[in-house]
C-alpha positions in Angstrom: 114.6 -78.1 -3.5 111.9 -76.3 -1.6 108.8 -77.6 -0.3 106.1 -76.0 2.4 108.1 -77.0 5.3 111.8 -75.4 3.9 112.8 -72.8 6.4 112.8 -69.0 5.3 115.0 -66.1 6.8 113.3 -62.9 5.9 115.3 -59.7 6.5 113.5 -56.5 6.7 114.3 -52.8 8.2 112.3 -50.6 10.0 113.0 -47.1 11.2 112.5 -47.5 15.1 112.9 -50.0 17.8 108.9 -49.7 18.5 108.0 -50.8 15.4 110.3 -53.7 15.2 109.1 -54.7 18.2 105.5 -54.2 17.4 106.1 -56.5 14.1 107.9 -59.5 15.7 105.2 -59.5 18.4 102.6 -59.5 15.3 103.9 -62.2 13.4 104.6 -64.4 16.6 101.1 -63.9 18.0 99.7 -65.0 14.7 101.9 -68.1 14.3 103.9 -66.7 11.4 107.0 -66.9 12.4 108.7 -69.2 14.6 111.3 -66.4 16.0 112.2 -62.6 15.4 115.6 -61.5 16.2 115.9 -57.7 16.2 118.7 -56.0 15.8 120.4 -52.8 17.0 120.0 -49.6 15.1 122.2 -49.8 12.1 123.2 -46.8 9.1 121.7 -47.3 6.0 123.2 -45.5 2.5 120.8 -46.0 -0.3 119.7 -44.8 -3.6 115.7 -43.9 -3.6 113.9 -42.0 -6.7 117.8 -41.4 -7.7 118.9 -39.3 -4.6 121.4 -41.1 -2.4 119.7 -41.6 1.2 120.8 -42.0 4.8 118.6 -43.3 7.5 119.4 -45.0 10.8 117.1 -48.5 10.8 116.3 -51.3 13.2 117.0 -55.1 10.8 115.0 -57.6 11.9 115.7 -61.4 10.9 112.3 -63.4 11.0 112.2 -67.2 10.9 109.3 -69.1 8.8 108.5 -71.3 6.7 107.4 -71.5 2.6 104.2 -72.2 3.8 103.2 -69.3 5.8 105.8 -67.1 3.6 102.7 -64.9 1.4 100.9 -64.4 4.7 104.2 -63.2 6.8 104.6 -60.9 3.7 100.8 -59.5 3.9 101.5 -58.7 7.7 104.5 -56.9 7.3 103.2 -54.8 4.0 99.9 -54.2 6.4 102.1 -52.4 9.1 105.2 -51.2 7.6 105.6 -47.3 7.3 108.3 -47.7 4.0 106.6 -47.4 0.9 108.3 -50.2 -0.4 109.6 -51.9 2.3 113.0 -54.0 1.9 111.3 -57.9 2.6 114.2 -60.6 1.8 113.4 -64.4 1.9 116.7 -66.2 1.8 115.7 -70.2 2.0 117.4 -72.0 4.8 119.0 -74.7 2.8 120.9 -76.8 5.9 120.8 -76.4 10.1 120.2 -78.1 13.1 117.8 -80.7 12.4 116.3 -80.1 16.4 115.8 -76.3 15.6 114.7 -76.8 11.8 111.9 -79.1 13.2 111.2 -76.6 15.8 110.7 -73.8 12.9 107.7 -76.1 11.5 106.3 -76.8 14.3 105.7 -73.0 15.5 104.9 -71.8 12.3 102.5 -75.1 11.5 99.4 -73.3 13.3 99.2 -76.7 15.1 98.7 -75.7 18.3 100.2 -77.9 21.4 97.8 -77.4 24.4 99.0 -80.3 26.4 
């Protein structure tokens, strides 16, 4: 069952290592993801407007929660170049509790300024 606090995966591809960067830096400045992993170029074969496609891409795997899930999505559809980009939320359904409560706490937009 998910609630607000359920962890999220998002998976989403870009076509350059800037703009992967650029992203994750976006969504960890404004609290909506807890962590960005970014991966190394990868080749992707797809079928767009029924022509098969080839394109080399940067994945990226962004943590989050439910809660901040519709805003992560706004930032990513506000700066992606794709037309329709690929945006994935797989729910996190078991992990370390320690990191799990780490997840909610960054993505929370309760600041710690001790």
């Amino acid at each position: 069952m998910m609630n607000d606090t359920t962890g999220l995966l998002i998976l989403t591809n870009l076509p350059d290592q800037q703009s992967a960067n650029a992203l994750a830096r976006r969504l960890l400045e404004q609290g909506l993801a807890a962590c960005v992993n970014i991966m190394p170029p990868v080749q992707s074969i797809y079928r767009w407007q029924g022509v098969i496609e080839e394109a080399t891409e940067v994945s990226v795997m962004i943590k989050t929660t439910v809660a901040r899930y519709d805003a992560l999505q706004q930032a990513i559809m506000a700066v992606h170049p794709y037309e329709v980009p690929e945006i994935i939320a797989i729910p996190i359904r078991a992990g370390l509790p320690a990191y799990l409560d780490w997840l909610q706490k960054e993505t929370s937009g309760d600041e710690d300024v001790s």
